[in-house]
Each structure stands twice: as structure tokens, then as C-alpha cells.
MARFITI-991281 format. One record per atom (N, C-alpha, C): residue in one letter; x, y, z. Coordinates in pm, whole numbers, plus 50000, padded with zeros to 5 digits. Last residue first. Layout:
N
AXYZ
...
This chain:
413
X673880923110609
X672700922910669
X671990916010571
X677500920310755
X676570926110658
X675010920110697
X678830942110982
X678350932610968
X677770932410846
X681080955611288
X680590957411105
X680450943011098
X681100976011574
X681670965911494
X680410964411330
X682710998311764
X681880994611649
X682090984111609
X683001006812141
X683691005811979
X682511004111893
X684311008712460
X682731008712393
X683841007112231
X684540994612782
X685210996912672
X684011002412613
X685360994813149
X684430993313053
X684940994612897
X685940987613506
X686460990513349
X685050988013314
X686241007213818
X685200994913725
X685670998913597
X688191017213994
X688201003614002
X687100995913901
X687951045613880
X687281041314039
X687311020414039
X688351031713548
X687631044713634
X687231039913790
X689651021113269
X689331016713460
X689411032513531
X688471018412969
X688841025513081
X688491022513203
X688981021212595
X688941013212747
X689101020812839
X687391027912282
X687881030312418
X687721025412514
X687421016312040
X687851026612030
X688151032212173
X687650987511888
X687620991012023
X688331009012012
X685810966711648
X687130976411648
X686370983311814
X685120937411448
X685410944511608
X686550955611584
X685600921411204
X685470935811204
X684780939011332
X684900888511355
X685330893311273
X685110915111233
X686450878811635
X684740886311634
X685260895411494
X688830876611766
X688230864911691
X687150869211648
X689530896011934
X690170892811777
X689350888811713
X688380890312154
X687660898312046
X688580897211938
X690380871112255
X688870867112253
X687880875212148
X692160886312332
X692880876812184
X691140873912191
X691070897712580
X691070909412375
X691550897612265
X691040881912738
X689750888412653
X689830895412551
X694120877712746
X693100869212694
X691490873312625
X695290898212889
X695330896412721
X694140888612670
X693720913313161
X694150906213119
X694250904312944
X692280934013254
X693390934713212
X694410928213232
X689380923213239
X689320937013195
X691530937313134
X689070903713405
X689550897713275
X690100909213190
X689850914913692
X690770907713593
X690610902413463
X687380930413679
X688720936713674
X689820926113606
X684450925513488
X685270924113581
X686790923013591
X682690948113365
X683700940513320
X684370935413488
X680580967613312
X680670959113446
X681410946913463
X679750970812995
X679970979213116
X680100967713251
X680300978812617
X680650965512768
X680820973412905
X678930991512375
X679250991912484
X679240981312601
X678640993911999
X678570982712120
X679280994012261
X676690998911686
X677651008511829
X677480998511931
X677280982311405
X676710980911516
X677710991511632
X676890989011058
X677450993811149
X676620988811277
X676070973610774
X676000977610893
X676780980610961
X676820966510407
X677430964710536
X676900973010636
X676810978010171
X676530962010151
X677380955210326
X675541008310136
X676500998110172
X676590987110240
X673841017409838
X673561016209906
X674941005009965
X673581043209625
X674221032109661
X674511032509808
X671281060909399
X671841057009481
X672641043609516
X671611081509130
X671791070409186
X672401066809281
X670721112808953
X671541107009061
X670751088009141
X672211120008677
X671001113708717
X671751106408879
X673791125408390
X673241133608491
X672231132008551
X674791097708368
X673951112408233
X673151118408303
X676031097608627
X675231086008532
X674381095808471
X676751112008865
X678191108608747
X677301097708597
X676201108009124
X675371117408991
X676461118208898
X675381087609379
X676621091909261
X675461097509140
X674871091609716
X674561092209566
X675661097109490
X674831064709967
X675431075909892
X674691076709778
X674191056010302
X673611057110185
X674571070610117
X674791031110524
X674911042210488
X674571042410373
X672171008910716
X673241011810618
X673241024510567
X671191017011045
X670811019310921
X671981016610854
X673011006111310
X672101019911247
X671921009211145
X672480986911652
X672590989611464
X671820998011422
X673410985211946
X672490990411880
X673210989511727
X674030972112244
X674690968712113
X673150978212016
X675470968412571
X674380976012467
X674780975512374
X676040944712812
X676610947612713
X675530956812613
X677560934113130
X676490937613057
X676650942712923
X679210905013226
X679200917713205
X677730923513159
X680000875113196
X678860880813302
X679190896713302
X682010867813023
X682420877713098
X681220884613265
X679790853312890
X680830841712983
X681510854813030
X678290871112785
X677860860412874
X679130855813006
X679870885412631
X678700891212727
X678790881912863
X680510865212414
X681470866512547
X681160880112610
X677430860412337
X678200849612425
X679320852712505
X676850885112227
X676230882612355
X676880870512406
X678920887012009
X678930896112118
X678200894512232
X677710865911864
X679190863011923
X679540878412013
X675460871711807
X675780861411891
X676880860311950
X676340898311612
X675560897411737
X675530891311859
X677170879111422
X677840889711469
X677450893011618
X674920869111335
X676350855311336
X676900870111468
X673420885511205
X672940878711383
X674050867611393
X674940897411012
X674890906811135
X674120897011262
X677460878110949
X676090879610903
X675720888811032
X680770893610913
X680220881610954
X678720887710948
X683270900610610
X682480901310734
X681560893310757
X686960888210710
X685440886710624
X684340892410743
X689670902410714
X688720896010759
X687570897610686
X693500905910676
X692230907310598
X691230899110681
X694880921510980
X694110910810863
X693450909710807
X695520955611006
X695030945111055
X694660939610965
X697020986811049
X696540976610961
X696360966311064
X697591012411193
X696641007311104
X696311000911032
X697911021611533
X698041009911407
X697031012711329
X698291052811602
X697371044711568
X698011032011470
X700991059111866
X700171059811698
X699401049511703
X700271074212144
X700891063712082
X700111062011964
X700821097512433
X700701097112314
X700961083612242
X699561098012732
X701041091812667
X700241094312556
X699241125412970
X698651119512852
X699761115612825
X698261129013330
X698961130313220
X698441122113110
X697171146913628
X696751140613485
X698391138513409
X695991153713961
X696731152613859
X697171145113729
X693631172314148
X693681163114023
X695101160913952
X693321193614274
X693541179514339
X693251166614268
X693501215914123
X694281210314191
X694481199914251
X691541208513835
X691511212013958
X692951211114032
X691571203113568
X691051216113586
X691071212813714
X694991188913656
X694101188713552
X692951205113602
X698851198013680
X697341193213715
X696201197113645
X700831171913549
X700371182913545
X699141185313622
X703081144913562
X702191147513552
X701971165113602
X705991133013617
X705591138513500
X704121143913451
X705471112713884
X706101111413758
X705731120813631
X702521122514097
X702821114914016
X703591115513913
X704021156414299
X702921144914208
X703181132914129
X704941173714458
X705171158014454
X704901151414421
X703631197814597
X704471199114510
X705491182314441
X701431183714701
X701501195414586
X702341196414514
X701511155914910
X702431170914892
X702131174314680
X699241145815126
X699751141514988
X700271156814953
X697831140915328
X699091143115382
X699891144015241
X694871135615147
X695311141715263
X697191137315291
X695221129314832
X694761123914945
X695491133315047
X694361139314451
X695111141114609
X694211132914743
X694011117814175
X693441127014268
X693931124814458
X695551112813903
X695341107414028
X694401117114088
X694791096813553
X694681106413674
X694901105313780
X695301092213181
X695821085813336
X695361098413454
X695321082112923
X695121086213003
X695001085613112
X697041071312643
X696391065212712
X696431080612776
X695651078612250
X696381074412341
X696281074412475
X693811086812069
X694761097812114
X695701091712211
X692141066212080
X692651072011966
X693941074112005
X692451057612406
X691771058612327
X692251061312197
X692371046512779
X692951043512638
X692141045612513
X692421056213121
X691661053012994
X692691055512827
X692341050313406
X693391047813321
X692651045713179
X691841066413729
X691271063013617
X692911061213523
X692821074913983
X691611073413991
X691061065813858
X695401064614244
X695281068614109
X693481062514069
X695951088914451
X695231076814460
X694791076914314
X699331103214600
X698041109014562
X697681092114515
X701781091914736
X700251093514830
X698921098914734
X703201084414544
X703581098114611
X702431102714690
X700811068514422
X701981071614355
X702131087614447
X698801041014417
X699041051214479
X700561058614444
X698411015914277
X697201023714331
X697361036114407
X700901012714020
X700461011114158
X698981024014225
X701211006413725
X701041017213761
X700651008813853
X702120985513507
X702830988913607
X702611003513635
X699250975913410
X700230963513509
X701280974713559
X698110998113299
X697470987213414
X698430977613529
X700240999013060
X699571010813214
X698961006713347
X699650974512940
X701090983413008
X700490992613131
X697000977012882
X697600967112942
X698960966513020
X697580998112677
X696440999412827
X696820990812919
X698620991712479
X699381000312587
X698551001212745
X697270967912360
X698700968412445
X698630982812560
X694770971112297
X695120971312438
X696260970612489
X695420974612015
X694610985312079
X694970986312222
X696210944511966
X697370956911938
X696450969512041
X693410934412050
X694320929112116
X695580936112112
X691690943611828
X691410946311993
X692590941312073
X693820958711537
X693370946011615
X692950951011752
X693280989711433
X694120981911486
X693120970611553
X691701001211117
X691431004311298
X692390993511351
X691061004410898
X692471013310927
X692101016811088
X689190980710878
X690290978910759
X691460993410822
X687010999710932
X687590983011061
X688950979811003
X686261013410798
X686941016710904
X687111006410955
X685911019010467
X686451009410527
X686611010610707
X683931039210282
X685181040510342
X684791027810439
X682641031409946
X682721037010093
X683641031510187
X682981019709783
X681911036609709
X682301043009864
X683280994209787
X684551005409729
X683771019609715
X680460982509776
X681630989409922
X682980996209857
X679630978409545
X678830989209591
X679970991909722
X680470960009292
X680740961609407
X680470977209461
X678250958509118
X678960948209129
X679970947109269
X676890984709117
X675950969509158
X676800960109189
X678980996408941
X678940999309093
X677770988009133
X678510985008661
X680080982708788
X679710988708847
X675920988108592
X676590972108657
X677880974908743
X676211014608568
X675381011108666
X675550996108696
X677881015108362
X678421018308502
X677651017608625
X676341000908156
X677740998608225
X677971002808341
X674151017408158
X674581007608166
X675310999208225
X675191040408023
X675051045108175
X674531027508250
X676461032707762
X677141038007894
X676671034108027
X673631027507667
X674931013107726
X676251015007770
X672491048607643
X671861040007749
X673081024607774
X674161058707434
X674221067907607
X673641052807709
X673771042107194
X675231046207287
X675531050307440
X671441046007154
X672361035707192
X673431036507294
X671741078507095
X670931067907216
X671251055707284
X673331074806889
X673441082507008
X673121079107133
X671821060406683
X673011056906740
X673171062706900
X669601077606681
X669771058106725
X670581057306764
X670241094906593
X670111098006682
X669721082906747
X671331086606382
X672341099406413
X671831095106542
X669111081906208
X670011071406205
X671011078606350
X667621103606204
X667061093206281
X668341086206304
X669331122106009
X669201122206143
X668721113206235
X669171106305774
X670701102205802
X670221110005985
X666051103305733
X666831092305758
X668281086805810
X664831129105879
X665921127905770
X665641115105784
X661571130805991
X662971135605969
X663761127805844
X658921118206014
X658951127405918
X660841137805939
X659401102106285
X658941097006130
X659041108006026
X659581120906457
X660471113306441
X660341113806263
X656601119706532
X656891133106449
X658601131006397
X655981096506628
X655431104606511
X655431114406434
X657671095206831
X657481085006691
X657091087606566
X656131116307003
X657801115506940
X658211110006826
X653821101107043
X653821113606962
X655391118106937
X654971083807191
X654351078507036
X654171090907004
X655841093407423
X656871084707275
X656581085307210
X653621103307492
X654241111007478
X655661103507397
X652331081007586
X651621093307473
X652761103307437
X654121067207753
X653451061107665
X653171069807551
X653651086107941
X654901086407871
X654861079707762
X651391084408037
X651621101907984
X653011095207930
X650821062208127
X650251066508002
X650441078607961
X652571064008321
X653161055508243
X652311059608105
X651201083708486
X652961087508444
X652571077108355
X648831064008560
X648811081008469
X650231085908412
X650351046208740
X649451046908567
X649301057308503
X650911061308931
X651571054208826
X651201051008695
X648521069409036
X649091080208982
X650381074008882
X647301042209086
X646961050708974
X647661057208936
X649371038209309
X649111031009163
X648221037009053
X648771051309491
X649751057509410
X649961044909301
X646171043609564
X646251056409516
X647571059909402
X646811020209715
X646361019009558
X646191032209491
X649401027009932
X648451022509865
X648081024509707
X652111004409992
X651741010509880
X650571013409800
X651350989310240
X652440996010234
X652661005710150
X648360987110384
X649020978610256
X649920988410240
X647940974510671
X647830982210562
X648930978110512
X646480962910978
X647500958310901
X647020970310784
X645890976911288
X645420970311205
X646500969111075
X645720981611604
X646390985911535
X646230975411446
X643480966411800
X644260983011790
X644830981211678
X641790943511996
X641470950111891
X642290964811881
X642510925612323
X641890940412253
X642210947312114
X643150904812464
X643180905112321
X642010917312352
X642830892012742
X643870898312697
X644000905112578
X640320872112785
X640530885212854
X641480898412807
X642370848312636
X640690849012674
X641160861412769
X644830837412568
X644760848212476
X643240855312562
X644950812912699
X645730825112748
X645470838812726
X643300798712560
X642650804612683
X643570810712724
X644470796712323
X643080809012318
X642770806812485
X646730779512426
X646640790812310
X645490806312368
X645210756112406
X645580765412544
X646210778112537
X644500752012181
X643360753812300
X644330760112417
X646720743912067
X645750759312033
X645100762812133
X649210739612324
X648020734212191
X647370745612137
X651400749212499
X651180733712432
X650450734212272
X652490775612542
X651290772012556
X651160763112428
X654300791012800
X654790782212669
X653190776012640
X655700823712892
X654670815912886
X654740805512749
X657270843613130
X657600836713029
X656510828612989
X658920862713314
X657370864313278
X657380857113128
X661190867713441
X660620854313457
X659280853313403
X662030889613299
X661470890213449
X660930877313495
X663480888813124
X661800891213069
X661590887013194
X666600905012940
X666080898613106
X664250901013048
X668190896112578
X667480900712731
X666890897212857
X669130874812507
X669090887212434
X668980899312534
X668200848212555
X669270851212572
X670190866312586
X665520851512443
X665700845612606
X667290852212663
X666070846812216
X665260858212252
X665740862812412
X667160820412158
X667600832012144
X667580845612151
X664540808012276
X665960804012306
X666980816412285
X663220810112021
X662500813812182
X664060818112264
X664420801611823
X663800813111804
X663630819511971
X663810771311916
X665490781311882
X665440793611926
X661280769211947
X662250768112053
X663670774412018
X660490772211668
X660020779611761
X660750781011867
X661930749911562
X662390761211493
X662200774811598
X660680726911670
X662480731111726
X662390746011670
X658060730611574
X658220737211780
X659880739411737
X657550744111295
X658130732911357
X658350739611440
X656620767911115
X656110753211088
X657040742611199
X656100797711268
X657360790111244
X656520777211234
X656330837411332
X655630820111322
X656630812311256
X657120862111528
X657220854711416
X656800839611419
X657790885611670
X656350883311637
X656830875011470
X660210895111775
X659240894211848
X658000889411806
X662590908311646
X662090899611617
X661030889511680
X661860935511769
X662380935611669
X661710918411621
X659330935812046
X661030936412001
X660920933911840
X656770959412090
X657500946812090
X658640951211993
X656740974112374
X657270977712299
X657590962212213
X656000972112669
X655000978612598
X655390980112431
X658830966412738
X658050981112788
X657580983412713
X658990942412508
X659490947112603
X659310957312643
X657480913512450
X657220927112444
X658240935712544
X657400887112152
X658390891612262
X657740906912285
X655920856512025
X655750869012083
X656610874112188
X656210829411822
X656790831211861
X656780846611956
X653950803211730
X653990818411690
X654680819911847
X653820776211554
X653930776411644
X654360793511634
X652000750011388
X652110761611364
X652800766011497
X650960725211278
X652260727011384
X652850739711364
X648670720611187
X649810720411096
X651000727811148
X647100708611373
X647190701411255
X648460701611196
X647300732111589
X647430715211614
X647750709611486
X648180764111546
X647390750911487
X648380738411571
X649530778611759
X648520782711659
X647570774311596
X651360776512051
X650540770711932
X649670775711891
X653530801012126
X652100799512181
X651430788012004
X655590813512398
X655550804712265
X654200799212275
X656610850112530
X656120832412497
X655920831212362
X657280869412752
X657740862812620
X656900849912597
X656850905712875
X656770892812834
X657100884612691
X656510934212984
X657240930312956
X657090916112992
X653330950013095
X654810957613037
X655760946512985
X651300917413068
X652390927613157
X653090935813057
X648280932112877
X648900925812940
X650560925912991
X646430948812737
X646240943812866
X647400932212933
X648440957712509
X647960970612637
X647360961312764
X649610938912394
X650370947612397
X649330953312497
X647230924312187
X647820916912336
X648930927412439
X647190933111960
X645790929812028
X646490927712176
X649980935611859
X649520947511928
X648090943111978
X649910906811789
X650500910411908
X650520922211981
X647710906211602
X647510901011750
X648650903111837
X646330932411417
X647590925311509
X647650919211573
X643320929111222
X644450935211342
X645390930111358
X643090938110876
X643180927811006
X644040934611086
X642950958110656
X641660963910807
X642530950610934
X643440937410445
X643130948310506
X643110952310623
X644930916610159
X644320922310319
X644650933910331
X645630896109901
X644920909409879
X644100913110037
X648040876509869
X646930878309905
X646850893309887
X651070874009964
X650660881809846
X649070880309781
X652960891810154
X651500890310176
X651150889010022
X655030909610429
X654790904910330
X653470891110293
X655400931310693
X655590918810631
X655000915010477
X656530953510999
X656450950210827
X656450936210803
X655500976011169
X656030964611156
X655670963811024
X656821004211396
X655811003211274
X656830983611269
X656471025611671
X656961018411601
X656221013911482
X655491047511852
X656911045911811
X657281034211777
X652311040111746
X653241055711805
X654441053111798
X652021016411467
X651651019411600
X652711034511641
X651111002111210
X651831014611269
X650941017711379
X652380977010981
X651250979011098
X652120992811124
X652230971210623
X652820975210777
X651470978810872
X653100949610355
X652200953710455
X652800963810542
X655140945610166
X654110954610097
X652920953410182
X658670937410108
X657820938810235
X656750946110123
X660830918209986
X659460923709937
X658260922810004
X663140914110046
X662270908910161
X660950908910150
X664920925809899
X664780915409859
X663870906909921
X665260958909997
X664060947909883
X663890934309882
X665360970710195
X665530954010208
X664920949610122
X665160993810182
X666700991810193
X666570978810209
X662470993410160
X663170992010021
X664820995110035
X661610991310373
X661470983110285
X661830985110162
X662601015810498
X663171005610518
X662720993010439
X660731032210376
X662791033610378
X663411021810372
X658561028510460
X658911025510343
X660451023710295
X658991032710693
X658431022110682
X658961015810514
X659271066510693
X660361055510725
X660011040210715
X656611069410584
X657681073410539
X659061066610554
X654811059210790
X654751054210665
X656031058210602
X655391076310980
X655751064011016
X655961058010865
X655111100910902
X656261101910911
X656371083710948
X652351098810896
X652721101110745
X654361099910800
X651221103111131
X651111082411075
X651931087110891
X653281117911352
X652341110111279
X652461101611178
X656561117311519
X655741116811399
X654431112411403
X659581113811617
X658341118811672
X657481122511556
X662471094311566
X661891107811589
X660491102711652
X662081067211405
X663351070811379
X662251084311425
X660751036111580
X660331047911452
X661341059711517
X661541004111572
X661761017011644
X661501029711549
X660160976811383
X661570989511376
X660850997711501
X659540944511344
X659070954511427
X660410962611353
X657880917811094
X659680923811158
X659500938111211
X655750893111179
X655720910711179
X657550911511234
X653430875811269
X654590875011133
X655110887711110
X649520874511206
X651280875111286
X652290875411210
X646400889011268
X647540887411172
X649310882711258
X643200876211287
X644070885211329
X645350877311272
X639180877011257
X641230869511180
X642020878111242
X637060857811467
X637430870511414
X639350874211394
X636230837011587
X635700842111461
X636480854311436
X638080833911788
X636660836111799
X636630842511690
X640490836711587
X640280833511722
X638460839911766
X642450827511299
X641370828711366
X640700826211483
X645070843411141
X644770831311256
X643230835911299
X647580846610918
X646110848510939
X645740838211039
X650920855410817
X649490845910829
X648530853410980
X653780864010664
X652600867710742
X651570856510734
């Protein structure tokens, strides 16, 4: 985070945005704010901004308050949806990076950077991510900076301290109630046996370099605590065989009915026609049944799930990402990619105390819509997702002549 001063008065940048999980006041924002800074300790977030469906986080180890946002200062007067790169300092080549999309800034939308290439990357990859309507702005110097900023900057949503100082007292009070409460243990300790003290040293010992132990071996590897699915999901390229079969020798018309869809999933492939005029009832497509209508006829091939595939490493979740918006790109398709949360378990197996563990891996839900037909079924685009380390394709389908697929893929974070 840093501090910028624009007509006298400091405003703050440097902000990793979230989407606030529901419908909440400012105690349900704080709540998930916190979630998430401590599913990322190592980022030792201890600011946030909170705005209605979203909250931002950064880090600070100064002592601030009350400062506003400048990218929520800039969020209400200006368009629904923009990007730019805007110098901060001349001197010390400050360069602050702002993305908003419907009023909403993006995730990585509000970050500074000591060097323009770093800014231009940053920009570059934003650019790539999404459409910003041509509403793009690059502003050279500071000075041209604050005359973009002149009219636009309205004062809202102000920075806080993630942990306030309230619950530092109440910490203090636990620590001096436990504090008082050893030493009066100590003290009454002191007047036992010598062979019981000894009895109960040991004991102690003993329990705290159990629970010890087993709290290093799960720290050590925290993904054996949880199930694998890319590891008992078949390669994108085994997945599409059969689809790829179905595609190449099924004809657009079978006994006059007009075949409408060919979808491939778990359960194996699916197939429909739907009747055309002079088309006989009793004459349907090869082995097919009719579906909830009569002028539908369906069948299902059954085919087992592969379940093995190569050992693969997983890839950094924006290594991961990139390589889903590039063959986005070069397919000119469209593509929705959302990431949950890492999954969370507790093990209460530690002297009866439950500990959590947390998995050292993301989940991303992807969908590809507006595939164009021949790459759709052709081999080549799936030997193409091979290559996209833990990609798994759970369903393809040419519906009315437009394919699409959707699946998961796994990343760590």
C-alpha cells in the first residue's frame, strides 16, 4: 500500500479487491475479509477497505486510518467500466495501475509498481482478461495524472485496520488471565509430591511432543488430507475420443429425422434427433428411443471413465489462467473462468483439539462457449489442453451446430 497526495489531501492505492461472498453489512464484510487474510497469511494483510459487494485488502506497517481510496474516490463519477495507467511520482517512477468493471473494481485492479515496464505488463494483462470498451487512459506524468483525476475524485470508502485495537485488548486480558492463572498453578504445584510433579512433567512433555509431531506431519504435506480429482479424471484428449467418434461418423440426418445435439459426459455420449416432416415414426435413428417427446429421438452410449493420467505438476494459479486465456484467444472463443476458495478441513485427532487444514491447491470452474466447429472436433485442440497442467473436461457438446465444453482445472495459489 502507499499514500499519494492530491490537493493536499492523502489517498491510498495498492488494494487486492474480493467479491463479497452473499449480502451483508459491514460485520459480514469484515468477517469474510478476515477469511481471507488469513487463508493468505503469508501476505500479512492488516488493512481493508469495504465497500457493498466488495472489500480490498493490503498491508501497511505504518500506523493509518480514516484515508480514502482513490480508486473507490474515482468509482461513482466516472464511466461504469475503465482502465488506465496513471503516474504517481515523476521522481520515483511510481506508476498506479486502475481497472473498474460495472462500477466494480477488478481483483487486480488497483496496484502500484516502481517501473512503467512493470506497469505496462500489469496493464497488458488486464487488457487481455477482458473487453474495457476502448475506455482506456495512459497518463505520462503526475501532472497529467491530477488533471485526469480534476472533477472525478469524490471522497467514499476509507481504509481500516483489519484487526481493530479492541480485540487487542481483549487479547491482553486472555493472556493476563492465563498468565495468572499458571502462576497460581505454580503455586499450588509447588506444595505436591516431588514423585507427582515429576509424573506430571513427564506427561506433559510427552503430550505437547505428540501433538507436535503430528502437527509437523500434516504442515508437511497438507494435500494427502484431500481428495485428488484431476489425478482420477482422464486426459482432455482420452475424454474426447468418443465424442470425436460420434462427431465424425454421425451424418446431419439419419432416416430424415435432423440430428440436433451430441454431448459427452461422465456417463458417456449423448445423442438426439428431432423429427422433420415426411420423417416416419416408426424409422428412427439406429437404436434409438424417444425422448420426453415424440419428435425427439435419443440414445445413450455408455463408456468407462479412464482413470489415470500422468503424473503432472501443478501450475501457479496466474501461470494457469494465462494459459486458458491464450488458447481462448487463438480459438477466438469466449471463455468464463471463476476460482473458489481453497477447501478447508478439520482434523480433531490432536488431544482433542480441532485443527485446521488448509489445501495447498484451488479449484478454477472454466466454461468455453462459441468454439468454432472445426477446431471443436478436431484432436488437435484437446492434444492443446493436455498441455494445461490439471485440466479436466467434464462436458462437450454440439447442440444446433454450436459446441461448447465446461470442466475444472487445479492450481496452486
Amino acid at each position: 500500500m502507499q499514500t499519494i497526495k492530491i490537493k493536499k489531501k492523502q489517498y491510498a492505492v495498492g488494494f487486492w479487491w474480493q467479491i463479497l461472498d452473499g449480502k451483508g453489512g459491514k460485520k459480514l464484510v469484515m468477517k469474510q475479509a478476515r477469511k481471507v487474510a488469513t487463508d493468505f497469511a503469508d501476505r500479512e494483510y492488516n488493512y481493508v477497505i469495504a465497500r457493498k459487494q466488495q472489500f480490498g485488502l493490503s498491508s501497511d506497517s505504518a500506523k493509518l486510518n480514516r484515508i480514502p481510496s482513490l480508486a473507490c474516490a474515482l468509482v461513482e463519477r466516472s464511466r461504469s467500466t475503465w482502465i488506465g495507467m496513471f503516474c504517481l511520482s515523476d521522481e520515483d517512477n511510481l506508476w498506479w495501475i486502475c481497472a473498474v468493471s460495472k462500477k466494480t473494481i477488478v481483483a487486480e485492479g488497483d496496484q502500484l509498481f516502481t517501473s512503467r515496464e512493470e506497469a505496462e505488463a500489469h496493464l497488458k494483462s488486464l487488457k487481455a482478461m477482458s473487453d474495457w470498451g476502448n475506455h482506456e487512459f495512459v497518463c505520462e506524468t503526475f501532472g497529467d495524472s491530477l488533471n485526469h483525476f480534476d472533477g472525478l475524485i469524490k471522497p467514499s470508502e476509507r481504509i481500516q485496520p483489519l484487526y481493530p485495537q479492541a480485540n487487542n485488548k481483549n487479547l491482553l486480558i486472555v493472556v493476563a488471565a492465563v498468565i495468572i492463572t499458571v502462576a497460581g498453578f505454580s503455586f499450588w504445584n509447588d506444595y505436591q509430591s516431588d514423585q507427582l510433579a515429576e509424573q506430571q512433567k513427564i506427561a506433559a512433555i510427552k503430550a505437547r511432543t505428540e501433538a507436535e509431531k503430528n502437527k509437523a506431519t500434516i504442515s508437511s504435506d497438507p494435500g494427502k488430507y484431500f481428495t485428488m480429482p484431476w489425478k482420477v479424471s482422464p486426459m482432455p484428449l482420452k475424454f474426447a475420443d468418443a465424442f470425436l467418434g460420434a462427431m465424425h461418423n454421425t451424418a446431419p440426418f439419419n432416416n430424415g429425422w435432423k440430428l440436433q445435439t451430441i454431448t459427452r459426459n461422465d456417463q458417456g455420449i449423448y445423442m438426439a434427433w428431432s423429427h422433420q416432416d415426411g420423417a416416419e415414426f416408426t424409422n428412427r435413428p439406429s437404436s434409438s428411443s424417444f425422448g420426453s417427446r415424440p419428435d425427439v429421438a435419443e440414445i445413450t452410449i455408455d463408456y468407462p471413465k479412464e482413470l489415470t493420467r500422468p503424473e503432472q505438476t501443478l501450475a501457479n494459479k496466474s501461470d494457469a489462467t494465462a494459459l486458458l486465456y491464450e488458447l481462448t484467444r487463438t480459438l477466438g472463443a469466449k471463455l468464463n473462468l471463476t476460482w473458489k476458495a481453497p477447501e478447508i478441513r478439520k482434523n480433531n485427532k490432536l488431544l482433542n483439539q480441532s485443527l485446521e487444514i488448509i489445501a495447498p491447491w484451488i479449484k478454477g470452474e472454466w466454461k468455453l462457449s462459441g468454439l468454432p466447429t472445426g477446431s471443436a472436433i478436431s484432436d488437435v485442440l484437446f492434444t492443446q489442453m493436455d498441455s494445461i497442467p490439471c485440466l479436466v473436461i467434464s462436458e462437450i457438446s454440439f447442440t444446433k451446430n454450436q459446441c461448447s465444453m465446461e470442466g475444472q482445472i487445479y492450481a496452486k495459489y
